[in-house]
C-alpha positions, 0 to 999 in steps of 0.5 A: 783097614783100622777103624777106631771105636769108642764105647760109653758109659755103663757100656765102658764101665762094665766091658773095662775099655773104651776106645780100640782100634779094631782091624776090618777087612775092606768093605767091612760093614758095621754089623761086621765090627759089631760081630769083631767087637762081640768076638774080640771082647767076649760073652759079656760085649754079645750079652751087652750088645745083642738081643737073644736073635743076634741083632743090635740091641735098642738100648744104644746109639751108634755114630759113624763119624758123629752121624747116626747110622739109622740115618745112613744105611744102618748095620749095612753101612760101609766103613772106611779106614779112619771112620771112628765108630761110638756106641752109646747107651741110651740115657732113661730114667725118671 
């Protein structure tokens, strides 16, 4: 199945894509297209969006179809073919 991922902000700018469609077996999770994204795009996307134990790194907002994954079952959230998966950095500042 293909799932189509867009990646914002500084996280485009400094990875130089985004949008991809990536392919996923079927039943793939979430954690499961992180872990294609970090293997497609390299040591820079696993530094960008991982901690040092391999988890997600706080500093984004991941939409599965325009709803937050927290609200539905987190990095174990199925996906389906179609879903369109964007990833968001966080704005800060003061």
């Amino acid at each position: 199945m293909y799932v189509k991922v867009k990646l914002l902000g500084i996280l485009a700018d400094k990875l130089k894509v985004q949008d991809l469609n990536v392919e996923l077996e079927k039943g793939a999770t979430l954690r499961d297209l992180i872990m294609k994204l970090v293997d497609t795009l390299g040591e820079k996307a696993r530094a960008l969006l991982l901690d040092e134990k391999g988890h997600l790194r706080k500093l984004y907002n991941v939409l599965i179809n325009g709803l937050e994954h927290e609200a539905l079952n987190g990095l174990d959230t199925a996906l389906s073919e179609g879903d369109t998966v964007s990833i968001i950095p966080l704005a800060g500042g003061g």
